[in-house]
Every structure is written in structure tokens, then in C-alpha cells.
C-alpha positions in Angstrom: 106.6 -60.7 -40.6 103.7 -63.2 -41.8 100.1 -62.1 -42.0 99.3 -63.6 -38.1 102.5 -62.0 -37.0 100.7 -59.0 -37.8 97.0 -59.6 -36.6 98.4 -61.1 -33.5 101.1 -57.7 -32.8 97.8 -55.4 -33.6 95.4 -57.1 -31.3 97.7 -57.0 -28.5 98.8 -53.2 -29.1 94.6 -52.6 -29.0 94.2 -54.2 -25.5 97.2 -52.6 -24.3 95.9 -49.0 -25.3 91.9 -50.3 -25.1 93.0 -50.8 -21.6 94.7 -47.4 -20.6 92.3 -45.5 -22.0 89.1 -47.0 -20.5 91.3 -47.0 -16.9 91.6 -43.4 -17.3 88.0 -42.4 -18.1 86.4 -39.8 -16.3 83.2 -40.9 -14.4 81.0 -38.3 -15.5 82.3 -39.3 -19.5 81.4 -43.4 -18.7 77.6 -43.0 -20.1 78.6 -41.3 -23.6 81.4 -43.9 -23.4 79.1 -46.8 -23.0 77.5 -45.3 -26.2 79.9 -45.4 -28.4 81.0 -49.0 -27.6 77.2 -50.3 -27.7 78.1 -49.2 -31.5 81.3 -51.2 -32.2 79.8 -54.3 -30.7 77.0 -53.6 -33.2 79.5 -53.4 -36.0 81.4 -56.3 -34.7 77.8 -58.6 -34.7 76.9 -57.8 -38.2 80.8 -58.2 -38.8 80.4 -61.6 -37.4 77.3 -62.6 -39.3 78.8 -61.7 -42.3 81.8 -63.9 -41.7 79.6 -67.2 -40.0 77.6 -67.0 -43.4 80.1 -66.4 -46.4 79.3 -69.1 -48.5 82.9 -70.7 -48.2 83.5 -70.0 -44.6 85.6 -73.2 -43.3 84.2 -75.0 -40.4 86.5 -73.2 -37.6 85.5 -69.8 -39.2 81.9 -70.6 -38.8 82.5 -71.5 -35.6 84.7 -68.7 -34.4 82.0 -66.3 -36.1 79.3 -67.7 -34.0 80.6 -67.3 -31.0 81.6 -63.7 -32.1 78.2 -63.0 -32.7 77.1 -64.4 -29.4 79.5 -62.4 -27.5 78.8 -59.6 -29.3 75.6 -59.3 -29.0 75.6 -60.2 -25.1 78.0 -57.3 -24.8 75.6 -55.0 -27.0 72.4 -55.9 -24.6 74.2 -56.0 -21.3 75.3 -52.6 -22.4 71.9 -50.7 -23.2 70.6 -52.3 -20.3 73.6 -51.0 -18.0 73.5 -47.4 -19.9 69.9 -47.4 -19.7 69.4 -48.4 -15.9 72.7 -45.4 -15.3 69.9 -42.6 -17.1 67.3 -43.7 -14.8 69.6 -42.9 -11.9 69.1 -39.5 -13.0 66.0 -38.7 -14.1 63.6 -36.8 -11.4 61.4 -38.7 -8.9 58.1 -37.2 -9.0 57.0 -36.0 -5.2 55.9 -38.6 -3.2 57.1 -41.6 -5.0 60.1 -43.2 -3.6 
């Protein structure tokens, strides 16, 4: 098997299995969940911006490494934003305030 072969056979065993296991979460485990995949999209942006600015990164890599940081780093805000707006769900009103 060549090298893509591989990356390609891994990548779709991880959605497969990415997939079954985030179907199957509990709701009262999706907040520590959110958690720990706020930090792999942090390792996957400074991933990225390693890869965009290696000093012979070709064109396409630069490119795909870009938008890896982009989407990355969308996916990293969107997700403390979601997690953080899930802990204010429930956190005590004081009396009176609605």
C-alpha cells in the first residue's frame, strides 16, 4: 500500500469511529466532551500554522494549511462560545431577575 493509501484508509476509519462514538454520547457527558475537542482543534491550529509556514511548504500546502487554520480555529471559538453559553444554562438566577 502507498503512503496515501494509508492516510486516506486512516482518515476514513477515524470518521467512521469519530462518528459512532459522538452518536452515542450521553447528554449529561456533551459539556466535558466539548472540552476536550476545543483542545484538539487547538492542536490542530498550531498544527496548521506550523505546516502554512515551514520554510519549504509548496504552494498547495500553504494553502491547504490555511484553510486548516481557518477551520480550526472557527471550530475552536464556536466551541467555547457553545460550551460556555451551555454553563450559563446552569448557573443560579439570583431572585427576582429573570
Amino acid at each position: 500500500m502507498k503512503s496515501y493509501e494509508w492516510g486516506l484508509w486512516v482518515f476514513m476509519l477515524s470518521a467512521f469511529l469519530g462518528f459512532e462514538l459522538i452518536r452515542r454520547v450521553s447528554p449529561l457527558l456533551h459539556t466535558p466532551l466539548m472540552s476536550l475537542t476545543n483542545a484538539i482543534s487547538a492542536i490542530a491550529v498550531v498544527g496548521a500554522i506550523l505546516i502554512t509556514g515551514a520554510k519549504d511548504a509548496t504552494p498547495l500546502s500553504r494553502t491547504l494549511g490555511f484553510l486548516a487554520v481557518v477551520t480550526s480555529t472557527t471550530n475552536l471559538v464556536s466551541g467555547y462560545l457553545i460550551t460556555d453559553r451551555m454553563l450559563r444554562m446552569f448557573k443560579k438566577r439570583e431572585p427576582g431577575k429573570k
